[in-house]
N, C-alpha and C positions, 0 to 999 in steps of 0.2 A: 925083315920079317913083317908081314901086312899082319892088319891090327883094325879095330872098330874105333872108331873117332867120333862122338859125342859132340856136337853141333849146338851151339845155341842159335839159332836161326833171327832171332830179332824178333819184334811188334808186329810184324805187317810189311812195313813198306820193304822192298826187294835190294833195298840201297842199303838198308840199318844192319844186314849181315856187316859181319867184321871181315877184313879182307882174309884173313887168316880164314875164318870159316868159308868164306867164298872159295880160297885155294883149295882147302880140302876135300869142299862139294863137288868140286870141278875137277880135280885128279881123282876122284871114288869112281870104284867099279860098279861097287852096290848101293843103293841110297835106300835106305830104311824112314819113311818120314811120318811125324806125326801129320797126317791127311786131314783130320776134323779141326786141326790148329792153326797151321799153319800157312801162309800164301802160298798156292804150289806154283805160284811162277815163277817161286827160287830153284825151278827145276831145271827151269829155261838156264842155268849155270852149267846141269850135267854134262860132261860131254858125250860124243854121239857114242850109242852100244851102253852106256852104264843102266843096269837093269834097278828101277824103281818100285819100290811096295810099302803101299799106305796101312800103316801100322794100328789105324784103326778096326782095321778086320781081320788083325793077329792077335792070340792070345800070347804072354810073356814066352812060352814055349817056345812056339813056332818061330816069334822074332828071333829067338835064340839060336834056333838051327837056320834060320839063315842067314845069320854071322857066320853060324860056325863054318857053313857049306864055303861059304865063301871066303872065307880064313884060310881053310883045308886046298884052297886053288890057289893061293898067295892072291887073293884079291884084295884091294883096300877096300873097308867099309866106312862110310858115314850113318849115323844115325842122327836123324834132324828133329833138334825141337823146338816148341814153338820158346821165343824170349830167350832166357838164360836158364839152360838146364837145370840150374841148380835150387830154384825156385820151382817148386810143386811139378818138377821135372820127372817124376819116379824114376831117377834115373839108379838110385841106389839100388832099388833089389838087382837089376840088369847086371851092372856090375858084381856084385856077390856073386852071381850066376856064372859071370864072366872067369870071375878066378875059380870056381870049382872047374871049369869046362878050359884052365889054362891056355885061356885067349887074352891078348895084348892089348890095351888101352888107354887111349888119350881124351881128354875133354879141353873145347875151348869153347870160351863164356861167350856170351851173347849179349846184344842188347835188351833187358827186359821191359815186360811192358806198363811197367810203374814208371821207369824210366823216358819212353817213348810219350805217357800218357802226362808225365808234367810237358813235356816238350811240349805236346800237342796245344794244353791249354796256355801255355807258356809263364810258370808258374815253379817255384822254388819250394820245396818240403821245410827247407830251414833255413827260417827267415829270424833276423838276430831279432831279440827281445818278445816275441811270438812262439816261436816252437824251433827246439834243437836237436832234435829227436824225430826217426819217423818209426811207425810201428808197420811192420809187413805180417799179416795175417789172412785169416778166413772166419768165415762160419763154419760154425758145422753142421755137419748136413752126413750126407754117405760115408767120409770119411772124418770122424771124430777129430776133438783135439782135446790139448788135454785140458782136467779144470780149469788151472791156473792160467791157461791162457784164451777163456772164453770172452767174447765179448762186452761183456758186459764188464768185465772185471780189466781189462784193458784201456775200455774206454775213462777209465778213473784217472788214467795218466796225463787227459787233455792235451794231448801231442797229436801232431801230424799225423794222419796213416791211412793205408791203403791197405783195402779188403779184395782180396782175391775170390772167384768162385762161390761167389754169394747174388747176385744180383737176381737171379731165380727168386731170394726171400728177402726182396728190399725192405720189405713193410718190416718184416723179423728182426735185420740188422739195426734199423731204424728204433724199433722198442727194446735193445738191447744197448745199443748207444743212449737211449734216453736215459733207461736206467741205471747206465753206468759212469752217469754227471754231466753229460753233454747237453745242452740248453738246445731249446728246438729253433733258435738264429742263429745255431754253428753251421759256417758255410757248409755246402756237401755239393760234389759232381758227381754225375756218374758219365763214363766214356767207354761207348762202345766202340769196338775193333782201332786203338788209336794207333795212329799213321797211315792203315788202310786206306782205300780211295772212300770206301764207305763207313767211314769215320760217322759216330754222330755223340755229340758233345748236351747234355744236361744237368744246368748250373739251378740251385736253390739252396734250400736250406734242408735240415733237418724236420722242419713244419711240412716242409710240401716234396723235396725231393724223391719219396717213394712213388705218387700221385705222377709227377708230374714223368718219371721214371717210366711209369707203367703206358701212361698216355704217349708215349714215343714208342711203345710196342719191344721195349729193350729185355729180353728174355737169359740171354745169354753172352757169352764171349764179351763182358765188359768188367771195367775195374771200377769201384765205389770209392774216392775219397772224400774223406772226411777231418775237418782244423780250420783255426782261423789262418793258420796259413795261406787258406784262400780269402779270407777276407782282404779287407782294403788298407788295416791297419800294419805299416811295417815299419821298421827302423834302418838305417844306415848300417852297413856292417864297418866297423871300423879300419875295415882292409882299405877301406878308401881315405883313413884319416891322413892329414899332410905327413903328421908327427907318425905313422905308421911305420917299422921296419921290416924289411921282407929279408933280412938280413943280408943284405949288401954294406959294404963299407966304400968309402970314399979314399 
């Protein structure tokens, strides 16, 4: 029985799909893809005849009917997003939709771009004696969050983390971190489109990182981290210690 298949598409680069997701891109009849997100040269995977439509200029309805249209022919569907669907994916209401309208469904995860984005700097979120913990969030902005998980009230944790869909209000994220105990020499990047060819990478602090942010013309489609995990200060993890056991026996 053909079914819609839910796509994490990866960062950017056309390599960082998962094979798995490349097999299903590449045996779909229909590819449904987020167009304003995503690289469309993971298109270059469809094969020839599979019909394409960028999902930016469907309302939830329409994308819905054609799933459905093409459910109703036994066609395979992919829907492609950008990163790991399940991160700020809206993939949830889709499916609710999906089960009233008793259509069939698979997701496979993806590379995210928090993921791609430490790679890119080449940089670790949990670093032993520094930070063990990473916080994955937003501002808010169009789509609310709740109190308790607003910025300012987050940043008290002093941990690792990365802001999603904010870099629009750098200067905001920036006065919301301050006052929520972070010192303005906590490292901070910001990295727009990471792994894309047109990558571009902005290292400072919390003093100047919105400035300097702004002076690279960085508007959108990039991720804000922030911890001394970027700093310079780190420790050994003990997994390297002689006396370490990885449980093996002799």
């Amino acid at each position: 029985m053909a079914k819609v298949t839910f796509v994490g598409a990866g960062p950017g680069d056309v390599e960082l799909i998962t094979l798995k997701g490349y097999k299903a891109l590449a045996q779909a009849d229909r590819v449904i893809y987020a167009g304003s997100l995503i690289n469309t040269d993971l298109l270059d995977y469809c094969k020839s005849g599979a019909e394409t439509y960028d999902s930016a200029k469907l309302d939830l309805n329409e994308i819905l009917d054609l799933i459905e249209e093409a459910i109703g022919q036994d066609q395979e569907v992919v829907r492609l997003h950008t990163g790991d669907a399940s991160l700020y994916g809206s993939i949830r209401e889709q499916i609710e939709e999906l089960k009233k309208r008793g259509i069939d469904f698979a997701v496979i995860p993806g590379v995210s771009s928090f993921l791609g984005t430490a790679a890119a700097i080449g940089t670790e979120y949990t670093v032993p004696e520094v930070s063990q913990s990473l916080i994955i969030t937003r501002m808010a902005g169009r789509t609310p969050v709740p109190e308790k998980e607003n910025l300012r009230f987050l940043a008290s944790h002093q941990t690792s983390m990365a802001i999603f869909l904010s870099v629009q209000n750098i200067q905001g994220v920036v006065e919301e971190l301050l006052a929520g105990g972070y010192s303005k020499d906590t490292p901070a990047a910001v990295i727009y489109k990471a792994t894309w060819p047109e990558e571009k990478q902005v290292v400072g602090t919390l003093a100047d990182i919105a400035e300097k942010t702004q002076a690279a013309g960085i508007k959108l489609t990039a991720l804000i981290l922030v911890g001394n995990f970027l700093g310079e200060e780190f420790y050994y993890s003990k997994l390297y210690d002689t006396d370490f056991s990885h449980g093996f026996r002799n």
